[in-house]
PAVO-992731 format. One record per residue (C-alpha): x, y, z; residue number from 0; residue in one letter. Coordinates in steps of 0.5 Angstrom, whole numbers, m for minus. Example, Ala and Ser with C-alpha at 12.3 -4.5 7.8 and 13.67 -1.06 7.14 Angstrom:
% residues 2
+-------+-------+-------+-----+------+
:     x :     y :     z : pos : code :
+-------+-------+-------+-----+------+
:    25 :    m9 :    16 :   0 :    A :
:    27 :    m2 :    14 :   1 :    S :
+-------+-------+-------+-----+------+
% end
This chain:
% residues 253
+-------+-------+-------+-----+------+
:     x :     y :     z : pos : code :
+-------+-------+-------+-----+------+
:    m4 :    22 :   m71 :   0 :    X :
:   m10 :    20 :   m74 :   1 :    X :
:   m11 :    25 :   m81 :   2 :    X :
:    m8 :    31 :   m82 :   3 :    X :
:    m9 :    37 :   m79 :   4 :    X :
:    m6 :    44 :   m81 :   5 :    X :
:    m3 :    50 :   m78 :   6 :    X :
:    m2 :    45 :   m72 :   7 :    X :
:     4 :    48 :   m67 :   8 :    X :
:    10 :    43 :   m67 :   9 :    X :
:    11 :    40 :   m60 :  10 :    X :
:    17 :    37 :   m57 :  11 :    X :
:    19 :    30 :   m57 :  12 :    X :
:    20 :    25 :   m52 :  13 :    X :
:    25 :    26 :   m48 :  14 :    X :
:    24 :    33 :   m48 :  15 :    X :
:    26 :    40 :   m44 :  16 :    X :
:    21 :    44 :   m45 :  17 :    X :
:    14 :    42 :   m47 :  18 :    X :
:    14 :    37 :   m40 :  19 :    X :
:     8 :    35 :   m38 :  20 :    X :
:     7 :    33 :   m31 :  21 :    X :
:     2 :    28 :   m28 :  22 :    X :
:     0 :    28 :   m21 :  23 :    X :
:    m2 :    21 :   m17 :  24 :    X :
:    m7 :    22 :   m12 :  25 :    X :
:    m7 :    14 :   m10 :  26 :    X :
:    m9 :    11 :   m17 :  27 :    X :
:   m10 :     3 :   m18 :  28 :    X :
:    m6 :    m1 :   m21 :  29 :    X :
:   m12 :    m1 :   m25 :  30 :    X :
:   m13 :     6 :   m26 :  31 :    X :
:    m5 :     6 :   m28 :  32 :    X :
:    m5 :     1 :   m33 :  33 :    X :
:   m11 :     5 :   m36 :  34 :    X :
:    m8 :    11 :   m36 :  35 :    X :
:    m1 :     9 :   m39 :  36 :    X :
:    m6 :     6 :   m44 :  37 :    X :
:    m9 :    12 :   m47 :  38 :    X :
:    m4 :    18 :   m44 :  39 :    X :
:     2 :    14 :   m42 :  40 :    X :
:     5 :    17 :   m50 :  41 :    X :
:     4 :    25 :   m47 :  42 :    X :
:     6 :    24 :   m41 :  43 :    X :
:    14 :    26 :   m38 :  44 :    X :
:    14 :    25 :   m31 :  45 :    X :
:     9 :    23 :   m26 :  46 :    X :
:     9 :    26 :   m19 :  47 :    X :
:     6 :    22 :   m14 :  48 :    X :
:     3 :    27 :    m9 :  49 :    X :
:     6 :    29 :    m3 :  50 :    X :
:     6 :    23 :     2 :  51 :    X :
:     1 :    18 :    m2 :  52 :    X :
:     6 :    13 :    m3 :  53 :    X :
:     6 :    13 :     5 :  54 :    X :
:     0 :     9 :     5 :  55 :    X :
:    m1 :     7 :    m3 :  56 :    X :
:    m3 :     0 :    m3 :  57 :    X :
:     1 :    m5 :    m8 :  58 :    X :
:     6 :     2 :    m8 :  59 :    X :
:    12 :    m3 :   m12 :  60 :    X :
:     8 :    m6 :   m18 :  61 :    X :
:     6 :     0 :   m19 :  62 :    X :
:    12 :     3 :   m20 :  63 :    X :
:    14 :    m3 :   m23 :  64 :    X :
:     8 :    m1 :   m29 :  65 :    X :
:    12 :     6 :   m29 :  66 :    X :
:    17 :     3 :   m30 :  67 :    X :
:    16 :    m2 :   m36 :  68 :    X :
:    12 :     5 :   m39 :  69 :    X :
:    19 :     8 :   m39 :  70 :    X :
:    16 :    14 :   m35 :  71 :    X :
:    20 :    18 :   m30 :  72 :    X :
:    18 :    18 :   m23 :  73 :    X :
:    18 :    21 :   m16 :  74 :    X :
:    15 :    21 :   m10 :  75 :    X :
:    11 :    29 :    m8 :  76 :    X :
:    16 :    34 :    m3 :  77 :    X :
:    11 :    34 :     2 :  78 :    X :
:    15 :    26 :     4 :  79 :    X :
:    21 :    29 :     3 :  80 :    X :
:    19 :    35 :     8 :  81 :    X :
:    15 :    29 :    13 :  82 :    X :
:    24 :    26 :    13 :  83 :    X :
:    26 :    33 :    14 :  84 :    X :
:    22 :    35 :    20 :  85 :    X :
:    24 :    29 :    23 :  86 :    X :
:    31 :    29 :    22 :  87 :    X :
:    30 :    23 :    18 :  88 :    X :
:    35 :    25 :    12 :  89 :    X :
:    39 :    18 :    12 :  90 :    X :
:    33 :    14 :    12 :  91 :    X :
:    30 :    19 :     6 :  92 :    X :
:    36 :    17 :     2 :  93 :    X :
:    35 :    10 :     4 :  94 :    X :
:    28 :    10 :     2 :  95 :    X :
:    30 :    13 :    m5 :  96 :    X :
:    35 :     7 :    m6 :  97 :    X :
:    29 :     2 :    m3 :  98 :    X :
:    25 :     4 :   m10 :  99 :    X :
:    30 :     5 :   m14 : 100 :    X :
:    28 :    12 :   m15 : 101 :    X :
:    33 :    16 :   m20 : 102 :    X :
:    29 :    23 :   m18 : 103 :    X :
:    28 :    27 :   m12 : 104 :    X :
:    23 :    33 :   m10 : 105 :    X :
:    26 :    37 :    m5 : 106 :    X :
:    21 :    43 :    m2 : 107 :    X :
:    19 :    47 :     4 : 108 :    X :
:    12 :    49 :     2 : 109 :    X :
:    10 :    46 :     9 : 110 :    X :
:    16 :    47 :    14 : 111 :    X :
:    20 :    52 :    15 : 112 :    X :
:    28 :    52 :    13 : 113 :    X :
:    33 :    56 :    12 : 114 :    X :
:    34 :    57 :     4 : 115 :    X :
:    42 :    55 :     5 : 116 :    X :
:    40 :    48 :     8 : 117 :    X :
:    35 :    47 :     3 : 118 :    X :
:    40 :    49 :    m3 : 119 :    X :
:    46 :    44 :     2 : 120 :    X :
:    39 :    39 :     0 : 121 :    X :
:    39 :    39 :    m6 : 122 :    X :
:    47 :    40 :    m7 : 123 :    X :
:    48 :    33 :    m4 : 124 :    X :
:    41 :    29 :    m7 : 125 :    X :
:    43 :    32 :   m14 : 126 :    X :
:    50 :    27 :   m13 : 127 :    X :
:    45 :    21 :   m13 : 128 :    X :
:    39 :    22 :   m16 : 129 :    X :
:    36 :    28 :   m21 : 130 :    X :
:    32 :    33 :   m18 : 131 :    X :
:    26 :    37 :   m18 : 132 :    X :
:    25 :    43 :   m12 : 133 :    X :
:    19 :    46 :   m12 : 134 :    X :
:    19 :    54 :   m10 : 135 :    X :
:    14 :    57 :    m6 : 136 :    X :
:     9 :    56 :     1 : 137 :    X :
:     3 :    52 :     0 : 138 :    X :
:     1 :    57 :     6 : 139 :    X :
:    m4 :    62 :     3 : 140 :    X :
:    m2 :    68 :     8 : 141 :    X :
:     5 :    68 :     5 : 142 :    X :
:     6 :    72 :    m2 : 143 :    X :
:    13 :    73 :    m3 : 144 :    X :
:    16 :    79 :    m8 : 145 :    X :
:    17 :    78 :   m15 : 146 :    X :
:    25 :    79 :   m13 : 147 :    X :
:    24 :    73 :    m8 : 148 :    X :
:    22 :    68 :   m13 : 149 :    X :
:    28 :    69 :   m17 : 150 :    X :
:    33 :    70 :   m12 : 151 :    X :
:    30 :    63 :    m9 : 152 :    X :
:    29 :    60 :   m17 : 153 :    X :
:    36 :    62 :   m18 : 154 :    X :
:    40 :    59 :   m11 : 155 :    X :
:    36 :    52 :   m13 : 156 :    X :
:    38 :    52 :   m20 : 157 :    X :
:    45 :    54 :   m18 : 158 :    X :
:    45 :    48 :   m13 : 159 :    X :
:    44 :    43 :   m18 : 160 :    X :
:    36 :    43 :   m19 : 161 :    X :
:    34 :    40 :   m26 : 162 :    X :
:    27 :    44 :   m26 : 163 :    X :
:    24 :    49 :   m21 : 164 :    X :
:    17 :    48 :   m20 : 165 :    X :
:    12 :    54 :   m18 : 166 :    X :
:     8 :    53 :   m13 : 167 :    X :
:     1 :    52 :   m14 : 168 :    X :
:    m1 :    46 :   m10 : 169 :    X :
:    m6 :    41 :   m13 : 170 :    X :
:   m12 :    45 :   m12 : 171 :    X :
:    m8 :    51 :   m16 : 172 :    X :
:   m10 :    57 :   m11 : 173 :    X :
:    m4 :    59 :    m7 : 174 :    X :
:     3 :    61 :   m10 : 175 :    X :
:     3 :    63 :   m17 : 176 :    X :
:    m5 :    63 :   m17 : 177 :    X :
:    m9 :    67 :   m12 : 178 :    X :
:   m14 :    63 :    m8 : 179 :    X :
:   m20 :    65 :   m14 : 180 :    X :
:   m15 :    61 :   m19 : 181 :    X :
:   m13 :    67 :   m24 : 182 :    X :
:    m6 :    67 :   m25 : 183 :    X :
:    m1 :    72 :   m21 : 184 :    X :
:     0 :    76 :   m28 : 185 :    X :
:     5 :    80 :   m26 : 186 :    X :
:     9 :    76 :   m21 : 187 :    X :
:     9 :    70 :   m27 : 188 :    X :
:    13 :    76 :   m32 : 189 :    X :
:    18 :    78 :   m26 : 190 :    X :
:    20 :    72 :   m26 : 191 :    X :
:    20 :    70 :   m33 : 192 :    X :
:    25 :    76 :   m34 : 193 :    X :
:    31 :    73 :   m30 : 194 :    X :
:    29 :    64 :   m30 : 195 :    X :
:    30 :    61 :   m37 : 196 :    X :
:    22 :    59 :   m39 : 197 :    X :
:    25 :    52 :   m40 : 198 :    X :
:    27 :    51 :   m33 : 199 :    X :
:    21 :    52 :   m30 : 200 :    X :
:    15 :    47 :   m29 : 201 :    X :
:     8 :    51 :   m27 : 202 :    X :
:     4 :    48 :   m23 : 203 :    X :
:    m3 :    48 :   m27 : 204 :    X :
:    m8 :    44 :   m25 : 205 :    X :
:   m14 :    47 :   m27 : 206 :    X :
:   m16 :    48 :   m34 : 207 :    X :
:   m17 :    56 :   m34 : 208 :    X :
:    m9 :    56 :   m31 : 209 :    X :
:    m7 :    52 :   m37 : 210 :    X :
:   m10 :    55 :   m42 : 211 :    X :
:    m7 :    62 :   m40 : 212 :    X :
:     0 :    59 :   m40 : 213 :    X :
:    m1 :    55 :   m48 : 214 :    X :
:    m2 :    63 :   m49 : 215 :    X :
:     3 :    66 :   m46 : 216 :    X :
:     8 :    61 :   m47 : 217 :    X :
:     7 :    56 :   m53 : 218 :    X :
:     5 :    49 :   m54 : 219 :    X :
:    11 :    48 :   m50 : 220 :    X :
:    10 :    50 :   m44 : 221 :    X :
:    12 :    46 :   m38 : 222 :    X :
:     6 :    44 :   m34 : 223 :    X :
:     4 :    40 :   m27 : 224 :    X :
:     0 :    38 :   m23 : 225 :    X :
:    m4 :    35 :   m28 : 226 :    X :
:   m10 :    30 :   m26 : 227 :    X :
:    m9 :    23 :   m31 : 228 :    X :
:   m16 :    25 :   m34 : 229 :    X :
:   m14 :    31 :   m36 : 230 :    X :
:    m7 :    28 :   m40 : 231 :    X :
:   m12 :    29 :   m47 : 232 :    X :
:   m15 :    34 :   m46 : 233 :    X :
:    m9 :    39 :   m44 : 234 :    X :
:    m6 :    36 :   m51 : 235 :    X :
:   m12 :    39 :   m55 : 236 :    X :
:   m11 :    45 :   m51 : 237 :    X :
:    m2 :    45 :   m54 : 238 :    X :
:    m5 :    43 :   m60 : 239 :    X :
:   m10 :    48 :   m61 : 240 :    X :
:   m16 :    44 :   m62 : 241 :    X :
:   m21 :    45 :   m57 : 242 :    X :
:   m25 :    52 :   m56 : 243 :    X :
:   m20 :    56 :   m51 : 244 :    X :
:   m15 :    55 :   m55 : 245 :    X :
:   m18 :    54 :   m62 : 246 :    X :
:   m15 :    61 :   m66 : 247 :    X :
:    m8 :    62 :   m62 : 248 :    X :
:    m5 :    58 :   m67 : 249 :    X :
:    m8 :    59 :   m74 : 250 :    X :
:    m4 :    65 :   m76 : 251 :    X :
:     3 :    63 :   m73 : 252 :    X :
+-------+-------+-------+-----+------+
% end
């Protein structure tokens, strides 16, 4: 840092297990990639590249040759995963992920329906070849599932070999763990916290007022996702301490 600062929160380091902070590519350039890496790159754990963006993202290889170079893990959204499923297209996933050289794997089920044994029998066999991330919770904002289901699923899929469970949020951040105004299913967050190790959890947060809560609740090591490249500093103020939202937390900690 550039001066010293007390009663400043003590944040992990890189690589870490809690404290994470994923971003999400939405289609950057490799302009705006470079740009980014420039300034956030040092903050940043893992960059997801939403759902099926890779699909149709222009100069895809050197972008992630840029990632790469920055030693920053990548992978691409779950949506994609779920495209290969529908269309009983698993081998050629797996090809995919061997093609770009990718070393993580999100697998989910927010878009199709599955059975959660197959979707477990996913990750059992993706988890022998690439490090995975599976993401719990539909993007559909009809369907609300019990405290009880969130863990039990939580549980089968860390069981099955995820190295983090993602709650699902979606970009927007008002379905699964958020209702569709934002705020933050407060009740549902504590049942789960109850029987998941916090650490082992990444909440999809995208929104300012969402991270925020999770900072408080949470510390400044708190998993967070879903995190759009121009919010990186900002949201690293806010672990800090150092913008209004969170300004008195840590005074007296």
């Amino acid at each position: 840092m550039h001066y010293e600062l007390n009663n400043i929160p003590e944040r992990t380091e890189k690589p870490r297990e809690s404290g994470m902070t994923m971003v999400m590519d939405k289609g950057l350039s490799l302009r705006q990639a470079e740009d980014f890496l420039e300034v956030s790159g040092i903050y940043t754990d893992i960059i997801k590249l939403g759902w099926a963006t890779s699909y149709v993202t222009p100069n895809l290889q050197e972008k992630l040759n840029l990632y790469r170079q920055a030693g920053i893990p990548f992978y691409f959204g779950g949506t994609l995963f779920e495209a290969f499923i529908v269309r009983n297209q698993y081998d050629d996933y797996c090809r995919m992920l061997d093609r770009f050289g990718l070393e993580y794997a999100e697998v989910s089920d927010g878009s199709i329906t599955i059975e959660h044994d197959i979707k477990c029998e996913y990750i059992r066999k993706l988890s022998q070849r690439v490090t995975v991330i599976s993401e719990v919770g539909s993007k559909d904002v009809q369907k609300i599932f019990a405290p009880y289901k969130w863990i039990q699923l939580m549980k089968a899929e860390l069981e099955a070999g995820s190295y983090k469970v993602i709650a699902e949020a979606r970009e927007s951040g008002n379905v699964g763990i958020y209702r569709d105004s934002g705020e933050v299913r407060q009740g549902l967050v504590d049942e789960i916290l109850t029987q998941i190790p916090a650490d082992k959890i990444i909440w999809e947060a995208p929104q300012k007022a969402q991270q925020v809560w999770f900072i408080k609740l949470l510390g400044s090591n708190v998993n967070l996702g879903n995190i759009a490249p121009a919010d990186m500093i900002p949201l690293e103020t806010l672990r800090l301490g150092l913008r209004s939202d969170t300004f008195d937390h840590f005074l007296n900690q």
